[in-house]
TIPASE-34934 format. One line per field, with one value per residue (C-alpha): x, y, z; chain; residue number from 1. Coordinates in Angstrom, 1 decimal. Layout:
BEGIN
x = (X_...) .
y = (Y_...) .
z = (Z_...) .
chaine = (A_...) .
num = (NUM_...) .
This chain:
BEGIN
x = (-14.7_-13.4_-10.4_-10.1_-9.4_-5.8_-7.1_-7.1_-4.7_-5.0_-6.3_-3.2_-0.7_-2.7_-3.4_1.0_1.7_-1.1_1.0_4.1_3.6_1.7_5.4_6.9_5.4_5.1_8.6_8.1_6.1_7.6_10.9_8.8_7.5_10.7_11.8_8.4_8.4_5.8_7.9_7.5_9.4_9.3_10.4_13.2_14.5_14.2_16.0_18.8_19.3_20.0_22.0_24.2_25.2_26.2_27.9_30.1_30.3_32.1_33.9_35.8_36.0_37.8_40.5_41.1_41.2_42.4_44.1_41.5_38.7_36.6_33.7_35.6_35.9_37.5_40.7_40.7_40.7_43.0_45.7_45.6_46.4_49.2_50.9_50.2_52.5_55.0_54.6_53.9_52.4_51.9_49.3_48.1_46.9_44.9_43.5_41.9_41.1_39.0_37.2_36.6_34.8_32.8_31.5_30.8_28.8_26.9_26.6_25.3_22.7_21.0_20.8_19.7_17.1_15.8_15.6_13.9_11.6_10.7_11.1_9.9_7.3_7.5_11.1_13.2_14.4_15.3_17.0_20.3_20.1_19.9_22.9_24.8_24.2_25.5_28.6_29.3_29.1_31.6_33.7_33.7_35.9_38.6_41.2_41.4_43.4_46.9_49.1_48.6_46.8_44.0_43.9_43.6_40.7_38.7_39.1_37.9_34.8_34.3_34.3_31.8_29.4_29.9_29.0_25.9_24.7_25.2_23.2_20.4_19.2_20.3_17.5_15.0_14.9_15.0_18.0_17.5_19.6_22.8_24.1_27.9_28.9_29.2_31.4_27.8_25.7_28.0_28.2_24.7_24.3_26.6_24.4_21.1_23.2_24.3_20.7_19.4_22.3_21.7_18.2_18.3_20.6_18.1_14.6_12.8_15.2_12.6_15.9_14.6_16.4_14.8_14.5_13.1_16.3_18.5_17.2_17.3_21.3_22.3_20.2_22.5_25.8_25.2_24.4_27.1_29.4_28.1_28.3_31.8_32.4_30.7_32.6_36.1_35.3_33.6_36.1_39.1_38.3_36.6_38.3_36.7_33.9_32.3_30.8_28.6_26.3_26.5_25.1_22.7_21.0_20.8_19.1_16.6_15.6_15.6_14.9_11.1_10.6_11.5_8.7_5.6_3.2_0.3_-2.8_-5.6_-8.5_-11.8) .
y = (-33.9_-30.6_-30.4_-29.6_-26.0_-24.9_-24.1_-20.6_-18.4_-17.5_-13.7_-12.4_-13.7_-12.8_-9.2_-9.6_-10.7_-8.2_-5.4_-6.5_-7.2_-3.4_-2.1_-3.3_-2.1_1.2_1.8_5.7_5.2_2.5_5.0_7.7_5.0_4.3_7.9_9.0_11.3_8.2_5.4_1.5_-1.0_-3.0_0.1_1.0_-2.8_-2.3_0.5_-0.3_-3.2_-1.1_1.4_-1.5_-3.2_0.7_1.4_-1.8_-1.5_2.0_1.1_-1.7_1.1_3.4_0.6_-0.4_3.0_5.1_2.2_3.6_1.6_4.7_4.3_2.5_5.3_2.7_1.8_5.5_6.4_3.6_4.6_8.5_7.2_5.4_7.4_10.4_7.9_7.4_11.3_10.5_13.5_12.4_9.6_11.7_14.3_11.6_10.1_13.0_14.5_11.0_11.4_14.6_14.8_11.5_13.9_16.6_14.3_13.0_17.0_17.9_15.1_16.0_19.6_19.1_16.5_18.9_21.9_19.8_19.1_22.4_23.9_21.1_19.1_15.4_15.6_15.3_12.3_12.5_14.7_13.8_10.3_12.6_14.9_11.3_10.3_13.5_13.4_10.0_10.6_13.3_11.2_8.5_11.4_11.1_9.4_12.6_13.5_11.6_13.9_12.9_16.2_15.4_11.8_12.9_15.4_12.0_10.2_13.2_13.3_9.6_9.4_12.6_10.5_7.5_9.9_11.4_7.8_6.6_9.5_9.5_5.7_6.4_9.5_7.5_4.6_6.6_5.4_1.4_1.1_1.9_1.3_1.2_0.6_-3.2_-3.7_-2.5_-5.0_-7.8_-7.1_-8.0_-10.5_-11.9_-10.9_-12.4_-15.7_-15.8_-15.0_-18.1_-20.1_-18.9_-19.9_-23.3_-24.5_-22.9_-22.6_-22.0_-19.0_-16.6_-15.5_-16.0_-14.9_-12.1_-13.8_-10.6_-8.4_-11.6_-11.6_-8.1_-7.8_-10.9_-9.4_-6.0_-7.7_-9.5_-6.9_-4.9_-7.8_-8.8_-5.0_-5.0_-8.1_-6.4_-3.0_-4.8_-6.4_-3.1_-0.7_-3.6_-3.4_0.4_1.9_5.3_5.0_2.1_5.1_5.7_2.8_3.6_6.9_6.2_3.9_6.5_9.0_6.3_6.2_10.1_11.8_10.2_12.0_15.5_15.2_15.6_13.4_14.9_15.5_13.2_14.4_14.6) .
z = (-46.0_-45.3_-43.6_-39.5_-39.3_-37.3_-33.4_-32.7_-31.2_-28.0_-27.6_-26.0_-28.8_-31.7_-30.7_-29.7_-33.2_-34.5_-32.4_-33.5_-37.5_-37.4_-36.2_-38.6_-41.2_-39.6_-38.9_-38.9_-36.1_-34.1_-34.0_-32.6_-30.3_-28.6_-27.8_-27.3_-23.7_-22.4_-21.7_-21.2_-19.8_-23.1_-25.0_-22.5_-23.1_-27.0_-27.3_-24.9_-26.9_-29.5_-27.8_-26.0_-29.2_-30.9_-27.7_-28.2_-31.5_-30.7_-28.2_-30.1_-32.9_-31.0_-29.9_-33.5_-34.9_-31.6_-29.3_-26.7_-25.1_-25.2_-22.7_-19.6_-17.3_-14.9_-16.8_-17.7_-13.9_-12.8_-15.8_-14.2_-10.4_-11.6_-14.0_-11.3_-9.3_-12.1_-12.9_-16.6_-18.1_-21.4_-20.2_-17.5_-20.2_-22.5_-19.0_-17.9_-21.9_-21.8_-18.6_-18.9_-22.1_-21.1_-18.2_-20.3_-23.0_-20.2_-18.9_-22.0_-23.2_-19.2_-20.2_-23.8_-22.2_-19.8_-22.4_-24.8_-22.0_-21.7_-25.1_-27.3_-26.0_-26.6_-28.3_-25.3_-25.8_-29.8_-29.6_-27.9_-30.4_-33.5_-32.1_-31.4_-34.6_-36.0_-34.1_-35.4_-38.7_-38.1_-36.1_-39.6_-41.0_-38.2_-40.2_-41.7_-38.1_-38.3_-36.4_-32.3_-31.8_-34.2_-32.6_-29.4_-30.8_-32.3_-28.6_-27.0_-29.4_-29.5_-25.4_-25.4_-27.4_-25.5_-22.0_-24.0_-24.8_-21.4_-19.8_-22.4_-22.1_-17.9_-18.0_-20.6_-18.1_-14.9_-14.0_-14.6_-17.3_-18.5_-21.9_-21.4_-17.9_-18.6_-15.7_-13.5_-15.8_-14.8_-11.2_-11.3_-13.4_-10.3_-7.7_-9.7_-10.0_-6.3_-5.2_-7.1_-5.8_-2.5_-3.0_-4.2_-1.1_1.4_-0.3_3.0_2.7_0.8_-1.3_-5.4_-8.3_-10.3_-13.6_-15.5_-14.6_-15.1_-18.7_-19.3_-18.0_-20.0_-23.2_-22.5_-22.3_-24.9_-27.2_-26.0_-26.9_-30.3_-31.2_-30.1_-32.5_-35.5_-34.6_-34.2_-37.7_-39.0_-37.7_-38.8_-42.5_-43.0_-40.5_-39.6_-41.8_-40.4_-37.8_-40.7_-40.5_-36.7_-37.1_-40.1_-36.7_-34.6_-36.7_-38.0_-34.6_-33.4_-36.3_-36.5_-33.0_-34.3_-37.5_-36.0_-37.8_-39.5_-38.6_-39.4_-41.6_-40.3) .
chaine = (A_A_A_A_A_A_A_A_A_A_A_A_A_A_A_A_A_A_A_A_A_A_A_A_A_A_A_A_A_A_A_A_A_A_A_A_A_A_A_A_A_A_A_A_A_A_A_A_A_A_A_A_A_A_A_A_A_A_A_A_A_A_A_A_A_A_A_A_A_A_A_A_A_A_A_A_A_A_A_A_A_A_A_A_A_A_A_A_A_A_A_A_A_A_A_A_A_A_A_A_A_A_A_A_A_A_A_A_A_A_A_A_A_A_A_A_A_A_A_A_A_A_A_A_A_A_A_A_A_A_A_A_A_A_A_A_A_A_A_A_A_A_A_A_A_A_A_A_A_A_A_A_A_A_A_A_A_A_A_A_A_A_A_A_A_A_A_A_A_A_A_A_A_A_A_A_A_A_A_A_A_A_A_A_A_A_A_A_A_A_A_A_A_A_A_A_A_A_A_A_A_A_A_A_A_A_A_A_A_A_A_A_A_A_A_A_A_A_A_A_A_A_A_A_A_A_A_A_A_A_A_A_A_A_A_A_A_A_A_A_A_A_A_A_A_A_A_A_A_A_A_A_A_A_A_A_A_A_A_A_A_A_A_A_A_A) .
num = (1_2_3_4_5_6_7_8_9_10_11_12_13_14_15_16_17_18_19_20_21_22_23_24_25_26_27_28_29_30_31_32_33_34_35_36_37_38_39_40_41_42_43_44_45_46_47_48_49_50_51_52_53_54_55_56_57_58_59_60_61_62_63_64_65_66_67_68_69_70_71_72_73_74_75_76_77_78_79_80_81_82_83_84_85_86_87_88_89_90_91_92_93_94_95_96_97_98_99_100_101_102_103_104_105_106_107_108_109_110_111_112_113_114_115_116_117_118_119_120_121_122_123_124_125_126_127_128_129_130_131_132_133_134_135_136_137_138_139_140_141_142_143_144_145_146_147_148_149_150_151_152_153_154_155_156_157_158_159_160_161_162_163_164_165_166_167_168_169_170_171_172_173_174_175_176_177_178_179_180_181_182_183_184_185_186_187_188_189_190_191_192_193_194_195_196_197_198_199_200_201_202_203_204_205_206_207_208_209_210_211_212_213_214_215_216_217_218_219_220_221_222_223_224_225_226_227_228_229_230_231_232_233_234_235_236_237_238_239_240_241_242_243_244_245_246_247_248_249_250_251_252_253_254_255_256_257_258_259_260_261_262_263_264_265_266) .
């Protein structure tokens, strides 16, 4: 008797599994894939993911080797008005040295966008990710800085990589998601959860929670949070250097988009 055969696979999953298995054994491609000039919502998510859990990862780095949370503009802004107050020009200086080379990362990943745009065809978006990872394999070299001036030199280039991130997955998304402005994320993961609150009391209210963006913004956070564990532990035992494995990420992922592939034989 010969034995029942498995049922089939529905259509949709096996050409899902099909498409996914093929990326990953094509990883050349896959990378291209996610900062290709032709976006989708799925590779948006995917490489936000990514970009989250590096951006947390940094960010804990930069407090264990810098005592600086270096992508939380608000703190940042919050520490200037009151030492403005208390006339504290020490802090004032490193408050506005942080924000002000956030802004000009951010500055220059939109003008290195929009060149690349114009210049270099499909390559707009690697680009800023191969330059990120460039910077932060220089940046694994900043224990190299003791004195305060080359400290303040590494925040300054850490927090310019954190506003080029920010601005690149802001532009690659069109301005649906962003990378490091967790406190954002979780102001709407609030207003998700009181819309489905709000819902269940009154359901002849027409007010639903939007269970897509729910599940993107907690996939976010929680990225950015279990990059910020790895980096606390990274950055706690390597110090500096654990920017290396940071940077060897990005340029996996941009430097695919600056090869173009060859073309196929007839």
């Amino acid at each position: 008797m010969t034995p029942a055969l498995p049922p089939a696979l529905p259509i949709r999953n096996r050409r899902v599994r099909w498409k996914t298995g093929r990326r990953l054994m094509q990883p050349v491609r896959s990378a291209r894939l996610l900062v290709a000039h032709r976006r989708s919502p799925g590779n948006d998510l995917i490489l936000a993911t990514v970009l989250a859990a590096i951006a947390g990862a940094a960010n804990a780095g930069g407090f264990f080797a810098l005592g600086q949370y270096t992508s939380h503009m608000t703190g940042y802004l919050s520490q200037l008005a009151d030492n403005v107050a208390l006339l504290n020009l020490k802090v004032i200086f490193v408050s506005v040295l942080a924000i002000s080379a956030f802004t000009a990362g951010a500055g220059f990943s939109t003008v290195l966008i929009h060149w690349a745009r114009s210049h270099a065809g499909r390559q707009q978006y690697a680009w800023p990710l191969v330059i990120q990872g460039s910077l932060l394999a220089c940046f694994a070299w900043g224990g190299i800085f003791s004195s305060e001036v080359g400290r303040l030199f590494s925040l300054a280039c850490l927090c310019f990589i954190m506003g080029m991130q920010n601005a690149t997955i802001t532009k690659i998304s069109g301005a649906r998601i962003r990378t490091t402005h967790a406190t954002g994320m979780v102001t709407d993961i609030g207003i998700e959860l009181g819309r489905a609150v709000y819902g269940l009391a009154l359901p002849r209210s027409g007010i639903h929670v939007d269970a897509p963006k729910l599940r993107i913004l907690l996939q976010l956070v929680l990225a950015f949070l279990l990059g910020g564990i790895t980096g606390a532990i990274g950055y706690g035992q390597a110090g500096f250097f654990f920017s290396l494995p940071l940077a060897v990420i990005l340029l996996a992922l941009g430097l695919p988009g600056l090869i173009r592939p060859r073309a196929r034989r007839p």
